[in-house]
C-alpha positions as CSV (number, residue, x, y, z in Angstrom):
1,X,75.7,12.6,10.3
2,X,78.6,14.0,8.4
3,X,80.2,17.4,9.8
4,X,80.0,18.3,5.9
5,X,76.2,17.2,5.6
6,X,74.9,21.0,6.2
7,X,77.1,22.7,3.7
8,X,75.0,23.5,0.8
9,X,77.8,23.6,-1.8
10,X,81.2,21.8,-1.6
11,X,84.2,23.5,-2.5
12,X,88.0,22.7,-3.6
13,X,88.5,24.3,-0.1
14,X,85.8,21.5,1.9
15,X,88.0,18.9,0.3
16,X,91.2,20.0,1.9
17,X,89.6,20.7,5.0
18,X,88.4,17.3,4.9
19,X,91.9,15.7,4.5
20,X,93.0,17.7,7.1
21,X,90.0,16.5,9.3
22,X,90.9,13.0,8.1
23,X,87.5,12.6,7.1
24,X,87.1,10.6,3.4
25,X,85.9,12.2,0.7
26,X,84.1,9.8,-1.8
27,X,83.2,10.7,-5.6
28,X,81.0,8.9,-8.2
29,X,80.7,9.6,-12.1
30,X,77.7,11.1,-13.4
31,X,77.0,11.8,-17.6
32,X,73.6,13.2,-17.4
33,X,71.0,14.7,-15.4
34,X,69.0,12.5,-14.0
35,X,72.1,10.3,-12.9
36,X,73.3,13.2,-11.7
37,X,70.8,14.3,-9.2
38,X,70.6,10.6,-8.2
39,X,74.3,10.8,-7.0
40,X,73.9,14.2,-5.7
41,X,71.0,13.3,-3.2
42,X,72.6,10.1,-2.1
43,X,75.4,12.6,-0.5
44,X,78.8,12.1,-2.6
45,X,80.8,15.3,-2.3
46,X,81.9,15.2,-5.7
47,X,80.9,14.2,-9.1
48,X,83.2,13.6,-12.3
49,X,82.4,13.9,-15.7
50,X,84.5,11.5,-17.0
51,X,85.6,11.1,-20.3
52,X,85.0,7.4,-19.4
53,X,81.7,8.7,-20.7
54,X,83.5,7.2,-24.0
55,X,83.5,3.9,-23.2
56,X,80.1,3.7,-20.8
57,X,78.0,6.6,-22.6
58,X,79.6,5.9,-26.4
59,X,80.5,2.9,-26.6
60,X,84.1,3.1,-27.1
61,X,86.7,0.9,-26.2
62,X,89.2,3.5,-25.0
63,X,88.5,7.1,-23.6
64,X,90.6,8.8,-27.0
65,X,87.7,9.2,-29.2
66,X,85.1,12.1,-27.0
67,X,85.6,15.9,-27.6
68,X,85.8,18.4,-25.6
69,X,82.3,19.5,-27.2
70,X,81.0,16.5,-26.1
71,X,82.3,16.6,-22.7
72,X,80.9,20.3,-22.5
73,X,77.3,18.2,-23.2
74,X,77.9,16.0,-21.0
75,X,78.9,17.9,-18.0
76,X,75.8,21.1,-18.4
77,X,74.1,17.8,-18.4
78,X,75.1,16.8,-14.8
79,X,75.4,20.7,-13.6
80,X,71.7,21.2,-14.0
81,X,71.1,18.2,-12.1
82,X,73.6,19.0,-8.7
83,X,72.7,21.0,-5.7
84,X,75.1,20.0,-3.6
85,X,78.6,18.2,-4.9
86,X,81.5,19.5,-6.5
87,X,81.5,18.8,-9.9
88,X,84.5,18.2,-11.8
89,X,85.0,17.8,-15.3
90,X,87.8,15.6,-17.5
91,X,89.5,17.8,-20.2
92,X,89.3,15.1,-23.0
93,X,92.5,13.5,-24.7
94,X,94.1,16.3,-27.4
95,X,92.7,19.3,-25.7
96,X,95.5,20.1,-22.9
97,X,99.1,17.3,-24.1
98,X,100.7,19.7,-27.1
99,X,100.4,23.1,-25.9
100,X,99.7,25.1,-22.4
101,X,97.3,28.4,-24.8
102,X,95.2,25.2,-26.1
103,X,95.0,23.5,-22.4
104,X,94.0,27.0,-21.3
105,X,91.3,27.9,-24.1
106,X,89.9,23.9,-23.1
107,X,89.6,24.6,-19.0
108,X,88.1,28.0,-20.3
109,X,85.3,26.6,-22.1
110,X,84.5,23.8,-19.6
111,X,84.3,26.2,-17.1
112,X,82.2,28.6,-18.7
113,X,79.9,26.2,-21.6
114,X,79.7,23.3,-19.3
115,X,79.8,24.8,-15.6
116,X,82.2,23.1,-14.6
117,X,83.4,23.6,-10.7
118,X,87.3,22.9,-11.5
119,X,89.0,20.3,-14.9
120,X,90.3,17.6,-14.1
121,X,93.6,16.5,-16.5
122,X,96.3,13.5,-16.8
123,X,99.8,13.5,-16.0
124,X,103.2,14.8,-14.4
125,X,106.0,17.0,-15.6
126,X,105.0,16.2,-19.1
127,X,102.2,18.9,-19.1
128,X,103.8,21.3,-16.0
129,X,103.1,24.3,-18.7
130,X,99.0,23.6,-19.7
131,X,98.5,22.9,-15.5
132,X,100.3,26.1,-14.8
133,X,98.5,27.8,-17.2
134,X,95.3,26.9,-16.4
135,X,95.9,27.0,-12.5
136,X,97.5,31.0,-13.0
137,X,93.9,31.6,-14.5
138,X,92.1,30.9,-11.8
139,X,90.5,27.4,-12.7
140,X,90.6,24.3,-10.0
141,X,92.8,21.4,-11.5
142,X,92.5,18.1,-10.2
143,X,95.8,15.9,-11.1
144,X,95.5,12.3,-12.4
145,X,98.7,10.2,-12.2
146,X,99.0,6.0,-12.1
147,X,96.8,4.3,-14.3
148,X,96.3,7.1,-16.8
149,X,93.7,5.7,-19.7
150,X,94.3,8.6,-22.1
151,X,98.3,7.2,-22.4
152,X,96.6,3.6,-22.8
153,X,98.3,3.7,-26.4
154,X,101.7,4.5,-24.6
155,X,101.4,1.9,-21.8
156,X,99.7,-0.6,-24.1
157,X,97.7,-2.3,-20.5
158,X,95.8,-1.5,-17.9
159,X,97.7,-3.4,-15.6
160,X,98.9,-1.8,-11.8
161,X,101.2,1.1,-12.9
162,X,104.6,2.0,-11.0
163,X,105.6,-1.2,-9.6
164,X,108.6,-0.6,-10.6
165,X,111.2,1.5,-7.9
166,X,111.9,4.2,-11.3
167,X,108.2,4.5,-12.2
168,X,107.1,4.9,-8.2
169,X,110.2,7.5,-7.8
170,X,108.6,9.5,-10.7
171,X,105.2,9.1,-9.7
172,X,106.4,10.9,-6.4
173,X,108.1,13.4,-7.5
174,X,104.9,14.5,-10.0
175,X,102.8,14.3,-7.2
176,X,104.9,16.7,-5.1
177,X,105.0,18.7,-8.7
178,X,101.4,19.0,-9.1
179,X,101.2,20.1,-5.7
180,X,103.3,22.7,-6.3
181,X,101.8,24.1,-9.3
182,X,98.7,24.7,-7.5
183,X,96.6,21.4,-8.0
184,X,93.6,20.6,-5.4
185,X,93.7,17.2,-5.3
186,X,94.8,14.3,-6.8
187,X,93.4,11.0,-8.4
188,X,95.7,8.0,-8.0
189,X,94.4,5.1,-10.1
190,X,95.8,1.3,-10.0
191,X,98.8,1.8,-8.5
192,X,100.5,-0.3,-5.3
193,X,98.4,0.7,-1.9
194,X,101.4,1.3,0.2
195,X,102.6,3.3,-2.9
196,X,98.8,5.6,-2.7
197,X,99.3,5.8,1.0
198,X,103.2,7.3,0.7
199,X,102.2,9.6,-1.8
200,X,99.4,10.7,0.2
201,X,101.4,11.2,3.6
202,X,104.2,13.1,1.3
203,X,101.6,15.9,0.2
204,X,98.9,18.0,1.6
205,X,96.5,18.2,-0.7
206,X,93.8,15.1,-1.2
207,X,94.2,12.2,-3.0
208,X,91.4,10.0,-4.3
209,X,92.2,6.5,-5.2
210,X,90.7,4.1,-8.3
211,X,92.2,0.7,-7.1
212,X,94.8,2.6,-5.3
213,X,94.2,1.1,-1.7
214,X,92.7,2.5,2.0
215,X,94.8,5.0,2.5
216,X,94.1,7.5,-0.1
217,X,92.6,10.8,1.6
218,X,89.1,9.7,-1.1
219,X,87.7,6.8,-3.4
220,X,86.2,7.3,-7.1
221,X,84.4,4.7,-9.2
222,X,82.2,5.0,-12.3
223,X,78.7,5.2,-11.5
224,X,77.9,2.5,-13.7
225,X,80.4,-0.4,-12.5
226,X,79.5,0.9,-8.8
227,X,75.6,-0.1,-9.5
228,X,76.3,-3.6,-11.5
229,X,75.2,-1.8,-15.3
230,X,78.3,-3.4,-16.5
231,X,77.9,-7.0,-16.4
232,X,81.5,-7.7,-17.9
233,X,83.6,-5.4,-16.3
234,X,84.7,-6.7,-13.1
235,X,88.6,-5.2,-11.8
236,X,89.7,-6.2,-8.8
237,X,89.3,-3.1,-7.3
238,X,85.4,-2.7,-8.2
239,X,82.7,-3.6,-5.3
240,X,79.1,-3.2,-7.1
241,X,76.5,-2.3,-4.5
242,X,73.6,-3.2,-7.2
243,X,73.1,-5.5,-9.8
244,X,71.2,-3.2,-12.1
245,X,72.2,-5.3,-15.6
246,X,69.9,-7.9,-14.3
247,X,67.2,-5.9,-12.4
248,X,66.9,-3.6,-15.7
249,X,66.7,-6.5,-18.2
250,X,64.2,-8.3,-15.9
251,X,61.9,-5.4,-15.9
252,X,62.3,-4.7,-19.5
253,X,61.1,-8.7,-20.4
254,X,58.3,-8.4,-18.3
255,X,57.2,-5.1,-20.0
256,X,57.4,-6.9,-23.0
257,X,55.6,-10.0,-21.9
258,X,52.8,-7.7,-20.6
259,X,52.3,-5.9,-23.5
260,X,52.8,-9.2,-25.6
261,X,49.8,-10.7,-23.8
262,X,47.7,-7.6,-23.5
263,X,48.2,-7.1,-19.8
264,X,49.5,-3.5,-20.3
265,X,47.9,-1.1,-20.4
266,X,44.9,-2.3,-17.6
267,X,41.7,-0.6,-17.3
268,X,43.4,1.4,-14.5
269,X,46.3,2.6,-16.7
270,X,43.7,3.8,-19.5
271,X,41.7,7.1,-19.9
């Protein structure tokens, strides 16, 4: 049993008591309720609302096009539906990047629309005013840096950021930045693994990895790649611990082929 498995409520505080305890933190997606309390009762200690909810709720092929209304839906959604994980919310592109009173107003509502436990936003130096901002208010921020899909437009690829010595050097440095600034923890997302595990040694605040290797203090994946819903998605990084795509589409042709051939509803499953 986890030493954490009694706490009723995990904080920004469990998760750097945990990397200190050198015990891993692990974190799933959630978009809704039901998914939500799902997640929560199989014992994750936290839960993001994504704005990946763009491409795996919407439809979209990159995470630009959700609002932060949208986002607010999404994550009162998943707060009703937790009892236990610490639920943290992605401030969408456009609400945080052009100034630090906009980035505040946007971790403002999150926190108090959509319940949010602490915001989650992209990026180093770039946005050093909005996270100071925001952190000076009193609201959790999570960091993102690597891999960061609301620059996709910038970068042009998802390809393994900071492979490059320049692009590592900076990557360090923003980490060390973020920690300053007051940041809880840290996402790292498809960079190098010995370049995760030297960031991770160089700070003392978590970091939890997407494709980022071992040695990060935590792991993240979307919900939905993690239980085999996407059938075409398959990064290197990605285990799937369920096929669901197939399980799901199997159940729905046999609904049809009962009711199709008068086998549903049976006597038993009429009044």
């Amino acid at each position: 049993m986890s030493v954490h498995s009694e706490i009723k409520k995990i904080t920004t505080e469990t998760l750097r008591k945990m990397k200190f305890d050198k015990e891993k933190i692990t974190m799933l997606t959630a978009y809704d309720f039901t998914t939500a309390k799902m997640v929560d009762a199989g014992g994750t200690d936290a839960i993001l609302v994504g704005d990946s909810a763009a491409n795996v709720m919407a439809g979209f092929e990159t995470t630009l096009p959700i609002t932060l209304d949208q986002m607010i839906y999404h994550t009162q959604c998943v707060v009703r539906g937790v009892n236990r994980a610490l639920v943290v919310a992605d401030l969408p592109f456009g609400t945080y990047q052009s100034n630090s009173e906009k980035a505040l107003d946007s971790a403002v509502r999150m926190m108090k629309e959509g319940g949010a436990h602490a915001v989650k936003i992209e990026g180093g130096a770039e946005i050093e005013d909005s996270i100071r901002k925001i952190v000076n208010a009193g609201i959790p921020v999570m960091g993102h840096l690597g891999l960061t899909p609301q620059s996709i437009y910038q970068f042009g690829t998802y390809k393994v950021r900071a492979k490059e010595d320049a692009e590592a050097e900076k990557l360090i440095k923003d980490a060390k930045l973020l920690e300053e600034l007051g940041c809880f923890a840290l996402v790292l997302e498809k960079i190098p693994a010995d370049l995760a595990k030297k960031v991770t040694e160089s700070i003392s605040i978590p970091t939890i990895g997407i494709g980022a290797g071992a040695d990060c203090d935590g792991q993240v994946l979307v919900y939905h790649d993690m239980v085999g819903m996407n059938k075409d998605f398959t990064p290197k990084f990605l285990r799937r611990y369920l096929d669901l795509y197939t399980e799901i589409t199997g159940a729905v042709a046999q609904y049809v082929k009962d009711v199709k051939e008068v086998n549903f509803p049976n006597d038993k499953e009429s009044y």
